[in-house]
C-alpha positions as a printed NumPy array, in Angstrom:
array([[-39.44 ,  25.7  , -49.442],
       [-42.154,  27.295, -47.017],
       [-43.652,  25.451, -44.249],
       [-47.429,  24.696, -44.719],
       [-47.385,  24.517, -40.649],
       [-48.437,  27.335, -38.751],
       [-45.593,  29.276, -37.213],
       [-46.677,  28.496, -33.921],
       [-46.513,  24.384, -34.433],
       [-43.354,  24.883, -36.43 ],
       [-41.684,  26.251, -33.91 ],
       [-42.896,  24.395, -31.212],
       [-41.369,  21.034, -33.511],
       [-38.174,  22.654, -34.153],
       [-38.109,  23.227, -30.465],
       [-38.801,  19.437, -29.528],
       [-36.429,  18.423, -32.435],
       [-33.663,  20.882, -30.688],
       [-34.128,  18.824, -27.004],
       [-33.69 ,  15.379, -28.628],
       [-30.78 ,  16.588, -30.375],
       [-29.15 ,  18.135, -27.136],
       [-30.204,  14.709, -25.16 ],
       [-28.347,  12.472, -27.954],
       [-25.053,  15.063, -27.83 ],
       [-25.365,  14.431, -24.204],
       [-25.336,  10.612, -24.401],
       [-22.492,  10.379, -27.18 ],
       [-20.215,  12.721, -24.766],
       [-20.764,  10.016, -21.975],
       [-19.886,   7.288, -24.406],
       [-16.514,   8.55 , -25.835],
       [-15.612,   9.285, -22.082],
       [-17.031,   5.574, -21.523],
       [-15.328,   4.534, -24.324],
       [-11.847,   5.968, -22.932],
       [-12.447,   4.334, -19.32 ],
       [-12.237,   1.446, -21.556],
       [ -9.376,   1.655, -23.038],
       [ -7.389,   2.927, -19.791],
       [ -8.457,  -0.36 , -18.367],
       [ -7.171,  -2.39 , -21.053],
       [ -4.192,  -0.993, -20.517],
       [ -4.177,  -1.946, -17.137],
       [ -5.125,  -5.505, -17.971],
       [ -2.351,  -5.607, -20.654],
       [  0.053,  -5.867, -17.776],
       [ -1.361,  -8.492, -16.5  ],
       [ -2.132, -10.192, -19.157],
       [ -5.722,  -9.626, -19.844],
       [ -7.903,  -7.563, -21.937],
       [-11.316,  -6.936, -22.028],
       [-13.344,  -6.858, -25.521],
       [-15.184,  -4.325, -26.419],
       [-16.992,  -5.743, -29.019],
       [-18.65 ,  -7.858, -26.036],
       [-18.973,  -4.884, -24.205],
       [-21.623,  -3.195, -26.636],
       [-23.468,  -6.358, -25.861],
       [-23.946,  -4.885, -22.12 ],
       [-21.289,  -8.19 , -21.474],
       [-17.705,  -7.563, -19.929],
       [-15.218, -10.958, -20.027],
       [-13.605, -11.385, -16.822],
       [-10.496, -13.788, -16.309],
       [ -8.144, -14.781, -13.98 ],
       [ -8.316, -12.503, -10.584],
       [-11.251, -11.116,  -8.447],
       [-10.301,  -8.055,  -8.413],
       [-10.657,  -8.131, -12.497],
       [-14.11 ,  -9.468, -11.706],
       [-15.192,  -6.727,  -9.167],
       [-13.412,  -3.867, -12.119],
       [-15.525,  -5.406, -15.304],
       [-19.248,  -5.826, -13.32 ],
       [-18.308,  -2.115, -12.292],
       [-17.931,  -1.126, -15.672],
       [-20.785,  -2.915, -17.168],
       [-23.186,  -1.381, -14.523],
       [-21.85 ,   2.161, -15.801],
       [-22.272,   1.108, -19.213],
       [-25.916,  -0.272, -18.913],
       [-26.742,   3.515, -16.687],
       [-26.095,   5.603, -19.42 ],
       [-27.572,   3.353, -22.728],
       [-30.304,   3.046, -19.985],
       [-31.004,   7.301, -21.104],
       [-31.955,   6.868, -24.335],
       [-35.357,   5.165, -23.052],
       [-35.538,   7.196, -20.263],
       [-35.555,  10.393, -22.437],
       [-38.542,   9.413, -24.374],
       [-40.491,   7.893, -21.652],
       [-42.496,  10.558, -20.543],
       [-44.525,  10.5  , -23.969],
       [-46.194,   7.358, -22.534],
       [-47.165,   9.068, -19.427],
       [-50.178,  10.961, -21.101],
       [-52.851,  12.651, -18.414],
       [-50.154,  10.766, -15.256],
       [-49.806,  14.315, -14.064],
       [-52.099,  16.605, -13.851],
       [-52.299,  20.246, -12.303],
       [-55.266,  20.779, -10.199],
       [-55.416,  24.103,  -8.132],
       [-53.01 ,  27.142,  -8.699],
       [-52.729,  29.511,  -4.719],
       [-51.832,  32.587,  -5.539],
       [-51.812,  35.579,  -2.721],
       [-48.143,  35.989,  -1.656],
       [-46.531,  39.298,  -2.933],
       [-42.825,  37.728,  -2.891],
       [-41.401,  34.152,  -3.855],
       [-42.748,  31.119,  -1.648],
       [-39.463,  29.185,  -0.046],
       [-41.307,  26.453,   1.472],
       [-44.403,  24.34 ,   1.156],
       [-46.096,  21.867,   3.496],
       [-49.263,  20.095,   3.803],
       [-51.117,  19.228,   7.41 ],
       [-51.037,  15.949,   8.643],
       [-53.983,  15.73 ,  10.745],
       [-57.734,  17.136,   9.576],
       [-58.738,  19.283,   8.883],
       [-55.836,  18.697,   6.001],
       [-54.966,  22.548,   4.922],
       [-51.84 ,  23.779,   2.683],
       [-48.828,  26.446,   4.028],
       [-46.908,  28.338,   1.905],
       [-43.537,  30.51 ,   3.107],
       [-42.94 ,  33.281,   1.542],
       [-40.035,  36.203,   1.637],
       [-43.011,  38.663,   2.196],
       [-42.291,  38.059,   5.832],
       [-45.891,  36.162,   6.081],
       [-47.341,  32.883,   5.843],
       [-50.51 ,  31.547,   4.485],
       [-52.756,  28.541,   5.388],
       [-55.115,  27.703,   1.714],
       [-58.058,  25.471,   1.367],
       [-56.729,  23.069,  -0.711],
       [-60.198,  22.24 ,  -2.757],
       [-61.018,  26.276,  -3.765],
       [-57.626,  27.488,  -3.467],
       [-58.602,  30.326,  -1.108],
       [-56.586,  31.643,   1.698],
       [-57.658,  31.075,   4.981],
       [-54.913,  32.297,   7.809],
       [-52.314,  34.536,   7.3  ],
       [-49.398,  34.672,  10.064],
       [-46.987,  37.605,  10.333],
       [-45.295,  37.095,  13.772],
       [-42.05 ,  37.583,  11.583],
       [-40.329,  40.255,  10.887],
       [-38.067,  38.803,   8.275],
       [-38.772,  36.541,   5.43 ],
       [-40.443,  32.997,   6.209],
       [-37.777,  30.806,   5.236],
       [-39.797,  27.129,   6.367],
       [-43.361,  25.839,   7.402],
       [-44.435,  22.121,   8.827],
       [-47.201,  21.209,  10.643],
       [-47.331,  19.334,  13.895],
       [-48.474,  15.835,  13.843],
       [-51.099,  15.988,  15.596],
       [-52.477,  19.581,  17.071],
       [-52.976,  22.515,  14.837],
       [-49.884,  24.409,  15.384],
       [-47.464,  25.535,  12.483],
       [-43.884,  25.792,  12.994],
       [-41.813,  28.864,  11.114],
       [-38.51 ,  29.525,  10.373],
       [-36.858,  32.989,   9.645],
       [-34.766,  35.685,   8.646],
       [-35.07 ,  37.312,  11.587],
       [-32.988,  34.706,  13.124],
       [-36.297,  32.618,  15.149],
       [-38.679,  29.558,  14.821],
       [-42.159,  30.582,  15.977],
       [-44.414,  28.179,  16.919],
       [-48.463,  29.329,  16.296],
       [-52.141,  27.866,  16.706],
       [-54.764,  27.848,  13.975],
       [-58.506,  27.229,  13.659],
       [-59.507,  26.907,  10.783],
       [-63.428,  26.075,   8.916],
       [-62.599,  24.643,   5.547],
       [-64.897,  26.087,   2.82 ],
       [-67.306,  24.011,   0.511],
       [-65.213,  22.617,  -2.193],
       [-65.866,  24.146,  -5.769],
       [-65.904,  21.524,  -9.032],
       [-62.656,  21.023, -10.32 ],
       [-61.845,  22.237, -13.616],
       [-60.728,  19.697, -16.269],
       [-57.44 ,  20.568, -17.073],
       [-56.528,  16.803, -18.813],
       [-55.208,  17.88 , -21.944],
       [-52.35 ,  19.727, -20.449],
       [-50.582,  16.267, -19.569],
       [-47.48 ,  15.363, -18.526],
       [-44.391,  15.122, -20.744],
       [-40.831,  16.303, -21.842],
       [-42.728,  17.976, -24.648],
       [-44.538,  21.02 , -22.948],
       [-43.626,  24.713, -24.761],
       [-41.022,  26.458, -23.071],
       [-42.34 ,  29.942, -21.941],
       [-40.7  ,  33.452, -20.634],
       [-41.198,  35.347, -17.678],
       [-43.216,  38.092, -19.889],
       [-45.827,  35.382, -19.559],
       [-46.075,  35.51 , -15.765],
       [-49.882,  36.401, -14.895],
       [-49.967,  39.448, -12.519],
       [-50.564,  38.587,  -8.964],
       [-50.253,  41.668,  -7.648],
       [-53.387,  41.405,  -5.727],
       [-52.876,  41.006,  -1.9  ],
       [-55.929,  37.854,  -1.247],
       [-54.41 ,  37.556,   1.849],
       [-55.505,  40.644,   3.277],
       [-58.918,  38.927,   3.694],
       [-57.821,  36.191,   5.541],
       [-57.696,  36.439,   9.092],
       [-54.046,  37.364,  10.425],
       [-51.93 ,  35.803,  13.248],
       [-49.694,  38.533,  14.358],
       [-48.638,  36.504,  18.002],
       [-46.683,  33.163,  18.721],
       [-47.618,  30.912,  21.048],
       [-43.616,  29.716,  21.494],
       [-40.527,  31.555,  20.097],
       [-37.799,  29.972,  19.492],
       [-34.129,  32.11 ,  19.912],
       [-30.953,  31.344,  20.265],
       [-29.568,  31.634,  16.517],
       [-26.943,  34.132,  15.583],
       [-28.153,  33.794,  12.059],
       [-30.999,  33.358,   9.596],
       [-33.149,  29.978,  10.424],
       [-33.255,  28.501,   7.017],
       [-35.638,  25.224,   8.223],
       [-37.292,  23.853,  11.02 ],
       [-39.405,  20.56 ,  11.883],
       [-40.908,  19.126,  14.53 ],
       [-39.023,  15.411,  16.002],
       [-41.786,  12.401,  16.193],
       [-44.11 ,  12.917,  18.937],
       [-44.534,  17.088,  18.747],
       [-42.931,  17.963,  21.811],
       [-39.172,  19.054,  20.572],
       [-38.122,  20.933,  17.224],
       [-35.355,  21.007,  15.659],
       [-33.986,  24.317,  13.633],
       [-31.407,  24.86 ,  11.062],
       [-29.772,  28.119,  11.053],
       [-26.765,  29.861,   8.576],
       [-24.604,  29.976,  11.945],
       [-23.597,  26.447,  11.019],
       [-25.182,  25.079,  13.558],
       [-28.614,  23.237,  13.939],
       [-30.512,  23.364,  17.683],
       [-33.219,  21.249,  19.489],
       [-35.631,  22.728,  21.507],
       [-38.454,  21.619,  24.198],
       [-41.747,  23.134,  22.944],
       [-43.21 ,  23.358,  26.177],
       [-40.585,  25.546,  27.963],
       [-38.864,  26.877,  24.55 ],
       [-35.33 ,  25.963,  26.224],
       [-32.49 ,  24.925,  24.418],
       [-31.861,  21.249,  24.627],
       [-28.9  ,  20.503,  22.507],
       [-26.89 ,  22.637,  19.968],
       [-25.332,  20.575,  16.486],
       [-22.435,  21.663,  16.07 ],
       [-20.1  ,  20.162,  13.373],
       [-21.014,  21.609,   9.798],
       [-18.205,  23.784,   8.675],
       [-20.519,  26.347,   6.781],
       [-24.086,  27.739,   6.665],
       [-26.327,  25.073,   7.026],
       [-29.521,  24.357,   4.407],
       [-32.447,  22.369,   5.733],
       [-33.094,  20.064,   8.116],
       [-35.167,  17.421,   8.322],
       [-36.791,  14.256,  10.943],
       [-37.438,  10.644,  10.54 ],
       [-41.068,   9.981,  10.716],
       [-41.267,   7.159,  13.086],
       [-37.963,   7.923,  14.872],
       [-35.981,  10.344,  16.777],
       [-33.265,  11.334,  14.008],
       [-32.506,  14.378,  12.675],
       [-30.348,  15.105,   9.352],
       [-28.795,  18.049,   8.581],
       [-27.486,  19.724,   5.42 ],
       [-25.09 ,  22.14 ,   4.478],
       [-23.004,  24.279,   2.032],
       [-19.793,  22.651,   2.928],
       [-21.249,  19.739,   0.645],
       [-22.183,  17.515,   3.319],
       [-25.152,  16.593,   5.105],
       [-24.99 ,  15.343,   8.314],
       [-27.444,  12.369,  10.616],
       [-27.824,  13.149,  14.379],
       [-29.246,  10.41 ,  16.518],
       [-31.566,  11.449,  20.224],
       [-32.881,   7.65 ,  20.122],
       [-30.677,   7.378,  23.176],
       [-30.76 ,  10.482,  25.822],
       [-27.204,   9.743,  27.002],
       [-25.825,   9.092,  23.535],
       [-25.777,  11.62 ,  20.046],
       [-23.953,  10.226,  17.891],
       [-23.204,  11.694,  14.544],
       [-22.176,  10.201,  11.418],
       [-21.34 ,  12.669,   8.311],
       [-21.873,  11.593,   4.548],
       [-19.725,  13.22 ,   2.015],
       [-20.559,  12.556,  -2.078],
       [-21.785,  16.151,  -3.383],
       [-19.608,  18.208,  -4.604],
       [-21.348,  21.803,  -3.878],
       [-24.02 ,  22.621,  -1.584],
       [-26.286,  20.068,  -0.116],
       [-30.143,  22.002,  -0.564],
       [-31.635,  19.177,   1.166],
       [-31.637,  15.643,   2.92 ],
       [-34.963,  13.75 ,   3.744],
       [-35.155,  10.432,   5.522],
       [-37.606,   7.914,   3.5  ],
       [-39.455,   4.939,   4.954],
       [-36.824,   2.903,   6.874],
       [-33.497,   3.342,   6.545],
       [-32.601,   5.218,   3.201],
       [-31.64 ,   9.003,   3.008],
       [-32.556,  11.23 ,  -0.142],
       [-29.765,  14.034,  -0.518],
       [-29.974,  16.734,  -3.372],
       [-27.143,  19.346,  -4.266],
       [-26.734,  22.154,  -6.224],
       [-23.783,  19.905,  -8.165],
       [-27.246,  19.029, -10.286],
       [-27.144,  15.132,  -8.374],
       [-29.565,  13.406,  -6.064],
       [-28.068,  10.627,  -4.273],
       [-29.607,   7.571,  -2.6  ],
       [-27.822,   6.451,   1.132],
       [-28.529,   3.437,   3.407],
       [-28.015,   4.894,   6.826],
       [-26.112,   1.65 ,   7.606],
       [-23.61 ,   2.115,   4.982],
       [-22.144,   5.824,   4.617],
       [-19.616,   5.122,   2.419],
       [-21.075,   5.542,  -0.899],
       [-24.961,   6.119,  -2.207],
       [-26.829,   3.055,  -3.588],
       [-28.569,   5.205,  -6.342],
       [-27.235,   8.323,  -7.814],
       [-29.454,  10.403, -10.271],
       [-27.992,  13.339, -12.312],
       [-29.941,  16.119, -13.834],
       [-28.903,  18.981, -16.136],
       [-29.728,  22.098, -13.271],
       [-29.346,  22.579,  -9.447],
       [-31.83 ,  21.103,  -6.759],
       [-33.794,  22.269,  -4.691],
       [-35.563,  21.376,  -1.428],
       [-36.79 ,  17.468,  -2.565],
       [-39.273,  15.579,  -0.796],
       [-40.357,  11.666,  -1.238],
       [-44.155,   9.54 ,  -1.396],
       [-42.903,   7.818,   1.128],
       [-45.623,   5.04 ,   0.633],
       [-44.905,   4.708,  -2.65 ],
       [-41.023,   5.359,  -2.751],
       [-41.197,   8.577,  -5.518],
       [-38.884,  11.375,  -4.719],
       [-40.104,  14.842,  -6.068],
       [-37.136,  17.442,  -7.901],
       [-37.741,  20.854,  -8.098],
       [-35.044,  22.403, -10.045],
       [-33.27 ,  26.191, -10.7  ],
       [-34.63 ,  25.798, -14.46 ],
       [-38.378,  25.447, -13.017],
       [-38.832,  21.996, -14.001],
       [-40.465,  19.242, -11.406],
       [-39.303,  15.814, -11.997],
       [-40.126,  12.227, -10.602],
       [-38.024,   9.611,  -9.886],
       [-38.376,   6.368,  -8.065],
       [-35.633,   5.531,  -5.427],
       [-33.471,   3.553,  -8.077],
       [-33.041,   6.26 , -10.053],
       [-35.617,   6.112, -12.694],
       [-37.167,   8.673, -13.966],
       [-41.114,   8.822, -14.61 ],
       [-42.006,  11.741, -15.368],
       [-41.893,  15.927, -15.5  ],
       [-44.422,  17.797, -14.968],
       [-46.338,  20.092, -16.772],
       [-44.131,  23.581, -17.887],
       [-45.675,  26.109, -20.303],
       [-47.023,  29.442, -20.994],
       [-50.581,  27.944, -20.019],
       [-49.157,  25.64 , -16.501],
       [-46.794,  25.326, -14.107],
       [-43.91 ,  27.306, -12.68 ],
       [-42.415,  29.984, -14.266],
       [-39.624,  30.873, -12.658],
       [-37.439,  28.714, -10.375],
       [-39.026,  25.757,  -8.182],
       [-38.071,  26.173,  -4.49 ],
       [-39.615,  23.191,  -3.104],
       [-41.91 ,  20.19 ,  -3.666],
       [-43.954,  18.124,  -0.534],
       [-45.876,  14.97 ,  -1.076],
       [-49.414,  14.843,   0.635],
       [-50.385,  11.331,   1.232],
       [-53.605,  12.512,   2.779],
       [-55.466,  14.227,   0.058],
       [-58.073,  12.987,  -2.376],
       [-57.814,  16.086,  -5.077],
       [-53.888,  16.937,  -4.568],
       [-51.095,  14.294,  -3.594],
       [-47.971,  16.815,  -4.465],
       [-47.484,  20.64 ,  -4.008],
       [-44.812,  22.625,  -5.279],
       [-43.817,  26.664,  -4.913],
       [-41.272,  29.053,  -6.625],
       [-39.968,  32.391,  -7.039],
       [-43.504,  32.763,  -9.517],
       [-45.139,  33.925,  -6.213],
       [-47.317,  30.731,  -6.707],
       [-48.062,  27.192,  -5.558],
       [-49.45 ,  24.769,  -6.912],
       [-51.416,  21.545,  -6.348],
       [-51.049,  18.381,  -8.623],
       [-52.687,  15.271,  -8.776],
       [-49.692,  12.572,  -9.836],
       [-51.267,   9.134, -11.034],
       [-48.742,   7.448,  -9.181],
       [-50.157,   3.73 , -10.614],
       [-49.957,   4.778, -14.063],
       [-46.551,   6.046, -13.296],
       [-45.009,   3.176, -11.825],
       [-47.091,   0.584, -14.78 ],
       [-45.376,   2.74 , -16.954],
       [-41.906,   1.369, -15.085]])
């Protein structure tokens, strides 16, 4: 029988009907394999003369008897079992979380993918991209026009962060250095904002091809005023510097570099302080506690690793091992949690004073990216391989994805995301091979009602 639907809404349904059909395969492989973890541990209790019933156990209720090691085994289990049922809500959440995220501002200038993006922490409150065009920009946030463009490098900008207080931009590269460079910069008269509310948030946005990628050819940047001069840099690498940030207080950096090793260095005399050595292969990112002087490091040998300079005399070291392929990124959050992401498609949640295993572990169906976390309101942002953003909470809950169509939103993979806790019009950025970044506005109340 023919479809009275148009073509276009038929295929978007059968499309939508596909994902909830893939999501439900998904859950009912978890559940046989659940359901066999089961029955290997009746087994084991068989010996011993106990059993669990799994009739009680589709309750989300194990019986335990006798030992308390059978205790410890069957609130294990039960945990597992309550995760995964836990999906089925999870999937269909993000219908609920109608106009929650919203796209606001779209910075397009760079002629190659952007690695990296950061926003200033100190007014006047400006946007940097990193690009493998060898340059980076500086954008008005409100009109989306560029403003600086550096290109002290001579190989592609791998990392950008502000410092916390001066306007100075730190860069990582290719060309195996971390420059360090002043801006001035007059921020333009805002422009209205254009309502973009009906594209909204939601597991249900078209899927689109790169044929619909808008050309963006054209070089904006060549109006901006260039930076062609460091004011600091930083050598001593034998490799590409894949990240760099500056420790608490502006006056040391720390850089992260594919000859497995990570360095610190005094911004005022641009000496070498201390080289990390330890990481087996190339290393990923790097990243520093806000409020202290730690540093954690992350690497393709699949672990990620915390360095501690609160002590001059001491620098002690601890490794955490849980990924099973490359570790793209570890931030610190507020006090004393970690956020680790892999390209083994799992982000993993660690209190710093317990190594052994993560408190929250969150798996997705592609690789991740360079992740970043609200850190006043505990959300950790997910840019993923297959261009989709998604939000979490630190417990592993999942609030929302953003916006992905032929109208919004990446179009080819996500690089990176970075929170902005200091911006009216845009509280989360995110870049990608697209040649793009982009400025949302994430209704972080409605989000976490939604919870």
């Amino acid at each position: 029988m023919d479809s009275k639907l148009p073509s276009s809404v038929r295929s978007t349904l059968l499309e939508l009907f596909g994902q909830i059909e893939r999501e439900f395969e998904n859950l009912y492989i978890e559940n046989l394999e659940l359901r066999r973890e089961i029955e290997t541990l009746n087994e084991r209790l068989a010996v011993e003369g106990q059993a669990v019933d799994g009739a009680e156990l589709s309750k989300g209720q194990l019986k335990t008897k006798a030992s308390h090691s059978t205790s410890q085994l069957s609130q294990k289990l039960k945990t597992t079992y309550k995760a995964s049922t836990s999906k089925i809500v999870s999937s269909f959440k993000t219908t609920t979380s109608r106009a929650a995220c919203q796209l606001v501002k779209e910075y397009v200038g760079h002629r190659d993918g952007i690695w990296d993006v950061s926003a200033a922490r100190t007014p006047p409150v400006v946007l940097g991209t990193a690009s493998a065009d060898h340059t980076a920009l500086l954008w008005s946030i409100e009109t989306g026009r560029c403003l600086v463009k550096y290109s002290g490098h001579v190989g592609s900008v791998n990392s950008i962060k502000f410092h916390p207080s001066e306007q100075l931009a730190l860069t990582a590269s290719g060309d195996q250095t971390a420059h360090i460079w002043s801006y001035a910069v007059q921020l333009p008269t805002p422009q209205p904002v254009a309502d973009t509310t009906q594209q909204v948030c939601g597991e249900d946005e078209v899927e689109c091809s790169d044929k619909d990628e808008p050309d963006v050819d054209a070089d904006v940047s060549s109006d901006c005023p260039t930076i062609r001069v460091p004011l600091t840099s930083l050598k001593s690498h034998q490799g590409v510097v894949i990240a760099a940030d500056w420790l608490v207080g502006g006056k040391q950096v720390v850089t992260a570099s594919w000859d497995r090793t990570a360095n610190l260095f005094d911004v005022e005399t641009a000496e070498l302080v201390h080289a990390l050595t330890g990481h087996d292969q190339e290393l990923t990112h790097c990243c520093t506690h806000p409020t202290q002087r730690l540093v954690v490091t992350s690497s393709r040998d699949t672990t990620f690793r915390l360095w501690d300079f609160r002590d001059p005399s001491i620098h002690s070291v601890n490794v955490f091992q849980g990924h099973t392929d490359t570790v793209t990124s570890a931030v610190f959050t507020v006090g004393d949690n970690v956020v680790s992401g892999s390209d083994d498609r799992t982000v993993k949640v660690w209190d710093l004073r317990n190594m052994r295993s993560p408190i929250a572990t969150i798996r997705t169906d592609s690789a991740i990216n360079r992740i970043n976390v609200c850190v006043s309101q505990k959300i950790i942002a997910l840019p993923h391989d297959n261009r989709q953003v998604r939000l979490f909470d630190l417990s592993g809950v999942r609030l929302a994805r953003l916006p992905r169509s032929s109208r919004q939103g990446h179009r080819r993979m996500v690089c990176c995301s970075a929170w902005s806790e200091d911006h009216p019009m845009c509280n989360l950025f995110t870049c990608g091979f697209d040649r793009q970044a982009i400025g949302w506005n994430i209704n972080i109340p409605a989000l976490l009602q939604e919870k």
